[in-house]
C-alpha positions in Angstrom: -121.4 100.2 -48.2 -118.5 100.6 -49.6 -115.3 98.5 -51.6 -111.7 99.1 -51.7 -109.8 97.6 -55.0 -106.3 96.0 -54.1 -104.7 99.9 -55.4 -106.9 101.3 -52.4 -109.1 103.1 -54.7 -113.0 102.9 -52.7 -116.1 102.6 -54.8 -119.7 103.5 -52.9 -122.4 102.1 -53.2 -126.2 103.4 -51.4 -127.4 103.4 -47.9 -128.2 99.8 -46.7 -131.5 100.1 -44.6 -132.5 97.8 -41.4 -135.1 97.2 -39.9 -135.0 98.9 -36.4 -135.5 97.2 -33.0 -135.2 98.5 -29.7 -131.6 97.1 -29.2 -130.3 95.1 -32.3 -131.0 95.6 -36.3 -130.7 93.3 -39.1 -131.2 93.7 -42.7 -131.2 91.8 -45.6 -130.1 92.4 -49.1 -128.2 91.7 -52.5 -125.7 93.9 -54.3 -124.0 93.3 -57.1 -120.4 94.6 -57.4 -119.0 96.2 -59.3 -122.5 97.0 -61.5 -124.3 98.7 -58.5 -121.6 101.3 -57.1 -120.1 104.5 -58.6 -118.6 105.0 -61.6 -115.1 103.2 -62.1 -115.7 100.2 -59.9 -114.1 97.1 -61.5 -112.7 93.9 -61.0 -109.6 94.2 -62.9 -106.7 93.7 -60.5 -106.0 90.8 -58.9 -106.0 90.6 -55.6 -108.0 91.2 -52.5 -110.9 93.7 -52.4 -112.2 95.1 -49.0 -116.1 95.3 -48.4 -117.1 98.2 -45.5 -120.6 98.7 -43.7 -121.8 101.9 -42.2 -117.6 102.5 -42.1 -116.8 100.2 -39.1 -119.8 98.5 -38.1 -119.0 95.2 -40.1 -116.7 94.2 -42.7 -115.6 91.5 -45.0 -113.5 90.6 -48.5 -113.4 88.6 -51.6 -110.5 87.9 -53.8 -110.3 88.3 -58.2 -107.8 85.4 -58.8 -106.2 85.0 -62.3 -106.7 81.2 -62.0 -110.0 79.1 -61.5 -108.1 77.6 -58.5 -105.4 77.8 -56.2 -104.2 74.0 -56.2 -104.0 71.7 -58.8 -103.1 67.8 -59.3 -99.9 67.0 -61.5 -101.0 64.8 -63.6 -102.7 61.6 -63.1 -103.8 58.3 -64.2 -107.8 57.6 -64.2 -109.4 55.1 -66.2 -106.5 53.7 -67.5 -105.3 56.4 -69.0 -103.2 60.2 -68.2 -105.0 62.7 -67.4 -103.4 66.5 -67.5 -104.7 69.1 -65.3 -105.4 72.6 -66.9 -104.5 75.6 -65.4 -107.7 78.2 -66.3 -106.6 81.8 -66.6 -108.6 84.5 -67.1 -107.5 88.3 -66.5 -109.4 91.5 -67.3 -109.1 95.0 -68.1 -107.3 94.7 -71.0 -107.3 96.2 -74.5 -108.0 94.4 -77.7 -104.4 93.6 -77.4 -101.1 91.1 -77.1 -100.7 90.1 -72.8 -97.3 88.3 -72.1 -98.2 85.4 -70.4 -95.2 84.2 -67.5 -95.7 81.2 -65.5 -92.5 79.7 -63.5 -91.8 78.4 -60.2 -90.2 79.1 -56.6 -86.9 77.4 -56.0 -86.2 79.2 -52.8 -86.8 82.8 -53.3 -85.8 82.1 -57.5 -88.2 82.0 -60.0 -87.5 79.1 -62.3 -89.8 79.7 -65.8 -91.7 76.9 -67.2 -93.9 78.9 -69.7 -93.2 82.7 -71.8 -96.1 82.8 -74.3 -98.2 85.2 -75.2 -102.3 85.4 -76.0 -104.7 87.9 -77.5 -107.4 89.9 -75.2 -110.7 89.8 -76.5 -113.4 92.5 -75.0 -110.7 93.7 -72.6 -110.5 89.9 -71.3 -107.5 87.4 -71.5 -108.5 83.8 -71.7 -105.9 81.0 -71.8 -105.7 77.4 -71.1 -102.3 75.9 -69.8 -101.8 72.3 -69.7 -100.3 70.8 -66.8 -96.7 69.2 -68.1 -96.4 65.5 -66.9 -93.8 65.2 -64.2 -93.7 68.8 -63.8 -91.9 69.8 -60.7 -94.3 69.5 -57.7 -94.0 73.5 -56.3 -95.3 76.6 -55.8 -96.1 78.8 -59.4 -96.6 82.4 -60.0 -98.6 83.6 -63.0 -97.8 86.7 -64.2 -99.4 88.8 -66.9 -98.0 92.1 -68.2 -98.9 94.0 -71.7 -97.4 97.5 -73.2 -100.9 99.2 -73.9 -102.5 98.8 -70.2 -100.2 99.5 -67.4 -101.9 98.7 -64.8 -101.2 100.3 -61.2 -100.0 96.9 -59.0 -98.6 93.8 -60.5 -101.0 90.8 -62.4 -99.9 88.2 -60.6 -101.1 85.0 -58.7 -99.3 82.3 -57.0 -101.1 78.4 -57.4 -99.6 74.8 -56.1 -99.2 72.1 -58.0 -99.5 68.9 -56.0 -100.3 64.9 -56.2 -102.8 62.8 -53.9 -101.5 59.9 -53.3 -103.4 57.0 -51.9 -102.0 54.2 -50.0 -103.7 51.0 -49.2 -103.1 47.9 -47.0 -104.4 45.0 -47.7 -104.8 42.6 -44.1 -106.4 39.5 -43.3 -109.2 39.6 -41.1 -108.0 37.1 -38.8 -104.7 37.4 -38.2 -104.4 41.2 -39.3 -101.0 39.8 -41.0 -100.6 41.9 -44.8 -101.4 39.8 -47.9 -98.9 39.9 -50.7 -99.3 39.9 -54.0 -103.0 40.3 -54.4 -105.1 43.0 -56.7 -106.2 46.5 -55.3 -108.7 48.4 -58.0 -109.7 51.6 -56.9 -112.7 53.3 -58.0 -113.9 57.3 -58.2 -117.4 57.8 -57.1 -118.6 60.6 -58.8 -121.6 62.2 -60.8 -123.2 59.1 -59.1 -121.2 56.5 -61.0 -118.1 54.8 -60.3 -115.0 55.3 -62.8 -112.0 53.2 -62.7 -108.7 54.3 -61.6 -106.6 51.8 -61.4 -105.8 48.3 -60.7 -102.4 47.4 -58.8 -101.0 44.6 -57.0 -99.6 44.8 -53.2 -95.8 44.2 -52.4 -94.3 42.0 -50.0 -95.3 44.2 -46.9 -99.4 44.5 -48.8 -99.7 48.1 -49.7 -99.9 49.6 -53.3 -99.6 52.9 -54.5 -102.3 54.7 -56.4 -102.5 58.5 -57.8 -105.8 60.1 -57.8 -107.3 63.0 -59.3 -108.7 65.0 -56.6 -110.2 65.1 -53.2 -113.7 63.1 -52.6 -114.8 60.2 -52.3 -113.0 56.7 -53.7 -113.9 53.0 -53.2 -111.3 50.0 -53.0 -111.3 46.0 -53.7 -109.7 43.3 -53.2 -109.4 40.6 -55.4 -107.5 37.2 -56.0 -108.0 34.5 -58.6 -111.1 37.1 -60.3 -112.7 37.1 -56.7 -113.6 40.0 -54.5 -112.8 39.1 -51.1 -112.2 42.7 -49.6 -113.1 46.2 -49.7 -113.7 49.7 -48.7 -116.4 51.5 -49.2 -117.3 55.4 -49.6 -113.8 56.7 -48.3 -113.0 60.0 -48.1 -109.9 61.2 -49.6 -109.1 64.8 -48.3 -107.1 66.8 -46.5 -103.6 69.5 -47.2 -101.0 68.6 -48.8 -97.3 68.4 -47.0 -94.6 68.9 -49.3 -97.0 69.4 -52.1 -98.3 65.7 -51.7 -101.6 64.9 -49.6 -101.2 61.5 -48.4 -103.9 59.3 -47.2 -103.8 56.2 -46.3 -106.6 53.2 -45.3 -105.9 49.4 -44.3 -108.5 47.1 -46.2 -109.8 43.9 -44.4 -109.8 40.6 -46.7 -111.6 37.4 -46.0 -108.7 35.8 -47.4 -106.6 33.8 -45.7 -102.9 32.9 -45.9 -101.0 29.7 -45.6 -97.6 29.6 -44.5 -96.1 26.2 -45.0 -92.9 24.7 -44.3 -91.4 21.9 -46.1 -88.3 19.6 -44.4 -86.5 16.4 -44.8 -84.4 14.5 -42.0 -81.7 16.8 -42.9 -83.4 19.9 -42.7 -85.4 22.6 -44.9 -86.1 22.4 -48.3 -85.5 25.2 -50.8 -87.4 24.7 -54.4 -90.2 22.9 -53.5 -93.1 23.6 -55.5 -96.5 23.6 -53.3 -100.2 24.2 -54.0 -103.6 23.8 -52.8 -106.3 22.0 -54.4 -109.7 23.3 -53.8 -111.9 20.1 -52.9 -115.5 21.8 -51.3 -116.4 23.5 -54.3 -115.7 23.4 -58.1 -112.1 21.7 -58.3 -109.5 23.7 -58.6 -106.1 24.3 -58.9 -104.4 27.1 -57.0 -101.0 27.9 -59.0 -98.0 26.4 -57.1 -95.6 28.4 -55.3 -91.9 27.8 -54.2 -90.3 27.4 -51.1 -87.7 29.4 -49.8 -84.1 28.4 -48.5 -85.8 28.1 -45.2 -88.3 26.2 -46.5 -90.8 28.0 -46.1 -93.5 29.0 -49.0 -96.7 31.4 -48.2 -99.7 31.4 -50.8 -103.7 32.8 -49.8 -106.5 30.8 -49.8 -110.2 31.3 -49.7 -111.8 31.3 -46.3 -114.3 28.4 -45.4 -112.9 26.5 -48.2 -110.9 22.7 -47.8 -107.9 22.1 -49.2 -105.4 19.3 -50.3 -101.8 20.4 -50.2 -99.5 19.4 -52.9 -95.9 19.2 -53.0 -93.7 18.2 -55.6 -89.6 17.7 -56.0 -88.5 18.0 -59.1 -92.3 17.5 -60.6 -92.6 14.3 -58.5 -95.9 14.4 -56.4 -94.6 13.3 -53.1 -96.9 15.0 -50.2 -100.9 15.1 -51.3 -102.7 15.4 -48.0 -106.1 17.0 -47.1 -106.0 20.3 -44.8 -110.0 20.2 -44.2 -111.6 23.9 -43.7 -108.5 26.4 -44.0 -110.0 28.1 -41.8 -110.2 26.1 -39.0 -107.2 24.2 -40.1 -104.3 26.9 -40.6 -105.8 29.5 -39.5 -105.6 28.5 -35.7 -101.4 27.5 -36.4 -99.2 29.6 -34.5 -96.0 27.7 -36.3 -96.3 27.1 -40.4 -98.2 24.3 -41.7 -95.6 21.2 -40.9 -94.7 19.1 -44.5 -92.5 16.0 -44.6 -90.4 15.2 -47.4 -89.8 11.3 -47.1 -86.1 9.9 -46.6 -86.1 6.8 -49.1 -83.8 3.5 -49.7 -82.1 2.5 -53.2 -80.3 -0.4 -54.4 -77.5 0.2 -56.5 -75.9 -3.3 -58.2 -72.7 -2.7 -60.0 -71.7 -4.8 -62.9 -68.4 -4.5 -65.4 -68.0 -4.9 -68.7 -68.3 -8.6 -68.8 -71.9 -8.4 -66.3 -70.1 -9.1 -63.3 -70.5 -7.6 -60.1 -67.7 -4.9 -59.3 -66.7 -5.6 -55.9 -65.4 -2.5 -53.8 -66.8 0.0 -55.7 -67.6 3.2 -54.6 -71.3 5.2 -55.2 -71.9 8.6 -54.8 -75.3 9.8 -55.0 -74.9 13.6 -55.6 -77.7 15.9 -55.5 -79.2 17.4 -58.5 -80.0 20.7 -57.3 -77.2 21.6 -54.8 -74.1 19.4 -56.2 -73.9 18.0 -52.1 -73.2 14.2 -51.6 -76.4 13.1 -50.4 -75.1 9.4 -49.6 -72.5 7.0 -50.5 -71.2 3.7 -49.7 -69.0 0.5 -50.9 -70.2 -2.5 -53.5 -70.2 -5.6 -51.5 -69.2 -9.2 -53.1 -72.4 -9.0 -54.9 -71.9 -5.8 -56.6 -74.2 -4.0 -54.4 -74.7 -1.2 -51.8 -78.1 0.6 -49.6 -78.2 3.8 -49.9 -80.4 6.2 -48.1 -81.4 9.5 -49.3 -84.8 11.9 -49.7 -87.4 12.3 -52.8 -86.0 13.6 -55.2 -83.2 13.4 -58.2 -79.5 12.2 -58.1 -76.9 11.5 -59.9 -75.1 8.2 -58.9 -71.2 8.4 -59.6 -69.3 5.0 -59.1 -65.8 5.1 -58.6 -63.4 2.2 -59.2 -59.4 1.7 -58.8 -57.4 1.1 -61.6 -54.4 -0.6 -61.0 -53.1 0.1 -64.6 -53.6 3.9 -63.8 -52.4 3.7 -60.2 -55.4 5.4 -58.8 -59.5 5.7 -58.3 -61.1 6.6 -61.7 -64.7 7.6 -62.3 -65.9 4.8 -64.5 -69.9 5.8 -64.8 -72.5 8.0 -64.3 -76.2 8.2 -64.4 -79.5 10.2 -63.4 -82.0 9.0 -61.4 -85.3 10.3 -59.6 -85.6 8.5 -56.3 -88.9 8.6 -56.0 -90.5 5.0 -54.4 -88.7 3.5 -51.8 -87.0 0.2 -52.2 -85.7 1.3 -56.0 -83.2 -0.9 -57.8 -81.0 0.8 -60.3 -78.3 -0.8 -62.2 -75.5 0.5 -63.2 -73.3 -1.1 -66.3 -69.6 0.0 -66.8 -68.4 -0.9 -69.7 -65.0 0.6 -69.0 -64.4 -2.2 -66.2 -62.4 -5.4 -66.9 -61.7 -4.1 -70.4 -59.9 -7.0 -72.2 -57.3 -5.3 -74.7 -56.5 -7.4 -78.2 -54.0 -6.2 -80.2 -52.8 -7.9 -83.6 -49.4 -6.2 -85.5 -49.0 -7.7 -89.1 -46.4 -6.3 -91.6 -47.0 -4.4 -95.0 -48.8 -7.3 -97.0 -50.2 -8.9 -93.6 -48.2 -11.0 -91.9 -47.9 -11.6 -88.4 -45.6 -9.6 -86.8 -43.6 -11.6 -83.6 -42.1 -9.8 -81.2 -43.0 -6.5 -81.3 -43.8 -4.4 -78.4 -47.1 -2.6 -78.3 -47.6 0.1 -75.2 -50.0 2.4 -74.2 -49.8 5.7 -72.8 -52.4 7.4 -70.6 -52.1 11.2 -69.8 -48.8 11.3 -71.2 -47.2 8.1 -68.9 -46.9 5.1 -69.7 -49.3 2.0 -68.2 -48.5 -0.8 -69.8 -46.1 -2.3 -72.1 -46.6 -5.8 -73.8 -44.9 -8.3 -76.4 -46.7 -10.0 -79.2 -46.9 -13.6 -79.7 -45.8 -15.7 -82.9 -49.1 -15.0 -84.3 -48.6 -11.4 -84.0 -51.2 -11.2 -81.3 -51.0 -9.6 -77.4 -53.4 -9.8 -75.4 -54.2 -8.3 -72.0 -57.5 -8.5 -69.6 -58.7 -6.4 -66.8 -57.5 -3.6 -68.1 -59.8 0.1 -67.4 -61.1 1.1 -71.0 -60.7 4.6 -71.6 -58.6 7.2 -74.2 -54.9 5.8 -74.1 -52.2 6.7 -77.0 -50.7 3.4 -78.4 -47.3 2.9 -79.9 -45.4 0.1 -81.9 -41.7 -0.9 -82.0 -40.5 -3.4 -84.1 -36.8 -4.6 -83.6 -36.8 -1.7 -81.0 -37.8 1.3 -84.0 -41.1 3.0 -83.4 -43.2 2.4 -86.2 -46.3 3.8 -85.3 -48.5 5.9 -83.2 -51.7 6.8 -82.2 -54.8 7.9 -80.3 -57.7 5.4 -79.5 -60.4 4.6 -77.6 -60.2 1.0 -75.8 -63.6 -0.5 -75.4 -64.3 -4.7 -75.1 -64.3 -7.0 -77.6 -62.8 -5.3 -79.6 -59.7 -6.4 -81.4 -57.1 -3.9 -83.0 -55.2 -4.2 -86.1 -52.1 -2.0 -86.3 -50.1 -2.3 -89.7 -46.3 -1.4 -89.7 -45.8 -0.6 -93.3 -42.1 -0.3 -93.0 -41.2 -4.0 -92.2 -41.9 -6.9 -94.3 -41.4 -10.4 -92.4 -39.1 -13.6 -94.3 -39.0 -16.3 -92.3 -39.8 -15.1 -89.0 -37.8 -12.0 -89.3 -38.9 -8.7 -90.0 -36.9 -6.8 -92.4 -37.4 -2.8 -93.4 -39.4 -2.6 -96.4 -37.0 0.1 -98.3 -34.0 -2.2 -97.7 -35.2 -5.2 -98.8 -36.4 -3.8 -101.4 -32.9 -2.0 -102.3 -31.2 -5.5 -101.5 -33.8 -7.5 -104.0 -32.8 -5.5 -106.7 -29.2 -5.5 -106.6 -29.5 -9.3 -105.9 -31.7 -9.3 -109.5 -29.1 -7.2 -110.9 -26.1 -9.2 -110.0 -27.6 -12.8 -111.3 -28.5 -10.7 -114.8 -25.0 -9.6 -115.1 -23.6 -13.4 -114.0 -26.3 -14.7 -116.4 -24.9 -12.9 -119.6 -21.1 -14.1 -118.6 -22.3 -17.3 -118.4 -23.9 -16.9 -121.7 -21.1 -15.4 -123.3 -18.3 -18.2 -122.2 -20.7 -21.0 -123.5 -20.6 -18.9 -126.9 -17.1 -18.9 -127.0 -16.2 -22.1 -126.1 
């Protein structure tokens, strides 16, 4: 028997006796390489070694590797935590010396280095530990080993892979085989004879999730929703070669869960925003969180199987469907078409009143909905003040337009919110800007009623109305559309004064010209009268003291 090293060097060992028979032998025995053959045999190159019998008469190999294996997995999460592969090397027939230690990878035919370190032999053996880097580059590696004192005849080397194992699960329902979204897969390592934790990950939209594993063998997988197991997979073996430095398995996982497609509607068509949920009535009540429709209306959610539910659906948190769906099983399950829900189209009476409570004939009302800004319905006030309006659950807000014939136009005069949510619902709707009655007293600078002058108001920068005041110094002027308006005075044609206001009823304003004082019915400018006082006082002082004077003299 005989071995050749990977330098071709052979190394003998003795004569392997068999039994003889008249046509075949066999024999049986162990040898321990390289301890039992000549002088000089070894194991310190790596690479293949070539085992001979009787020359040609059988043959076989074995390989001395630098690494404890030829594959590793990057790094991966187990247990909740990272876990780093480590790369064992171990290389012999070395000196009690320094070994350059080289690992890099193949990009193409290019080495790319990830490692140059260096370690110390020990009894002519190398021993180091390399620690896989996470989100190292998934490739082929070469370790190489090289030191100044033992030059050895053919290169050090080794090539290894580092890949990942990734698992991919589907999670299905059993009875439709359609993929359940949005529900927790925790996968579990059986090893040693216990189970350890990997993971726990929810499915996307189409009901797979991803999960990276530490090594071939054996995993389990379940299913939960709402802390309830209601699938798995048992004693599944995860194996295979990699492609592309990735080994990929994947498994589908049956759930006895099932899944409720709803769709919600109105007269008008689907609802979007729609919150809907399931109340568990067979066993402990229970809740199931609500979920919202789509812009086609339609909202999916899982259910327990064998279980009866009542569906609840709510606009705008009003409760307005609350029906029961018996065993969901037998109930939703069988549906070819989503689970039909009606949103209810319901009437409201609007009444209109003014400022003065009276009904505003020929008014407009809009009811504009909440969510989307659309007019949902609208109509005219009749002789009472009144209009029907139709419309579905929900919430509105009701705009009520009124023409002005001061302003020369329709003018928004109010608006409110307002949850339609019972049907026959009166709302009323004051607006205290309609049939405004506008009072406005002018007096002079100590008070007095100033007659004749002319008071106007200016909205948006035009003017609406101009008006005279009595003898009492009072103008008045009803019907008018309350609002913001700039008002100006003229006395004897002079602008005295201006400003901004707000005109409300009942309300009466005072507006004060300080410049004019009124004798008899006439308003005179304050500074001139003044001016003309004095000189009168002056005049009568100076006839006063001739007066005096002459009756002196005479």
């Amino acid at each position: 028997m005989t071995v050749s090293d990977p330098s071709g060097l052979v190394f003998h060992y003795r004569t392997l006796r068999l039994t003889s028979t008249l046509q075949t032998g066999s024999g049986k025995g162990n040898v321990t390489y390289p301890t039992d053959f000549s002088g000089g045999a070894h194991t310190n190159y790596t690479g293949l070694y070539s085992v001979a019998f009787n020359g040609t008469l059988a043959s076989g190999n074995f390989t001395v590797a630098l690494t404890d294996k030829s594959e590793y997995v990057r790094r991966y999460l187990i247990r909740g935590e990272e876990e780093a592969g480590l790369v064992d090397i171990q290389g012999s027939g070395y000196d009690n010396e320094t070994v350059d230690i080289n690992i890099a990878y193949y990009d193409g035919d290019i080495l790319i280095p990830v490692l140059s370190t260096q370690g110390n032999a020990s009894n002519g053996i190398l021993q180091y530990n390399w620690e896989i880097p996470e989100n190292i580059t998934l490739a082929t590696y070469r370790v190489i080993l090289t030191s100044e004192m033992s030059d050895k005849p053919i290169e050090d080397a080794q090539n290894f892979t580092v890949i990942e194992i990734m698992v991919s699960c589907q999670a299905v329902n059993k009875y439709d085989q359609e993929p359940l979204a949005d529900v927790s897969v925790k996968a579990y390592h059986l090893a040693l004879g216990s189970a350890f934790f990997i993971d726990d990950r929810r499915t996307n939209g189409t009901g797979w999730v991803d999960f990276l594993v530490e090594g071939r063998g054996f995993y389990s997988f379940g299913i939960y929703w709402r802390e309830a197991r209601v699938g798995s997979l048992n004693l599944t073996n995860v194996g295979g070669d990699a492609t592309g430095y990735v080994l990929r398995n994947r498994f589908h996982i049956e759930s006895e869960l099932a899944q409720v497609t709803m769709k919600v509607s109105s007269g008008e068509g689907p609802l979007p925003f729609i919150e809907v949920a399931l109340r568990n009535v067979t066993s402990v009540p229970s809740r199931i969180p609500s979920v919202e429709t789509d812009y086609s209306g339609i909202v999916t959610t899982h259910a327990f199987t064998d279980v009866s539910y009542r569906i609840e659906a709510r606009r705008y948190g009003h409760l307005f469907f609350n029906q029961s769906i018996g065993n969901v099983t037998e109930t939703v399950g069988t549906l070819t078409e989503p689970y039909p829900i009606q949103c209810p189209t319901l009437t409201l009476f609007v009444a209109v009143l003014d400022s003065k409570e009276q009904p505003i004939r020929g008014a407009s009302v809009e009811m504009i909905e909440w969510g989307s800004g659309r007019v949902a319905a609208e109509g005219e006030t009749s002789e009472w003040g009144s209009v029907r309006l139709d419309s579905i659950f929900g919430r509105y807000k009701v705009r009520v337009y009124d023409y002005s014939e001061l302003w020369g136009e329709t003018v928004l005069v109010n608006e409110t919110v307002v949850d339609v949510i019972r049907d026959e619902f009166y709302l009323l709707v004051r607006c205290g800007r309609v049939n405004v009655t506008l009072s406005v007293r002018v007096v002079d600078y100590f008070g007095n009623p100033i007659p004749n002058a002319m008071v106007k108001l200016e909205q948006e920068g035009r003017e609406v109305l101009s008006l005279t005041t009595n003898s009492d110094g009072v103008v008045r002027k009803e019907g008018i559309l309350g609002g913001d308006y700039r008002i100006s005075l003229y006395v004897a044609g002079r602008l005295t004064t201006a400003r901004s206001l707000t005109v409300a009823d009942s309300e009466q304003l005072l507006l004060r010209s300080r410049d004019y004082v009124v004798i008899w019915g006439v308003p005179f400018i304050s500074n001139r009268l003044v001016t003309g006082i004095l000189l009168a006082v002056m005049v009568g002082a100076v006839m006063l003291l001739t007066y005096r004077r002459r009756l002196k003299q005479s």
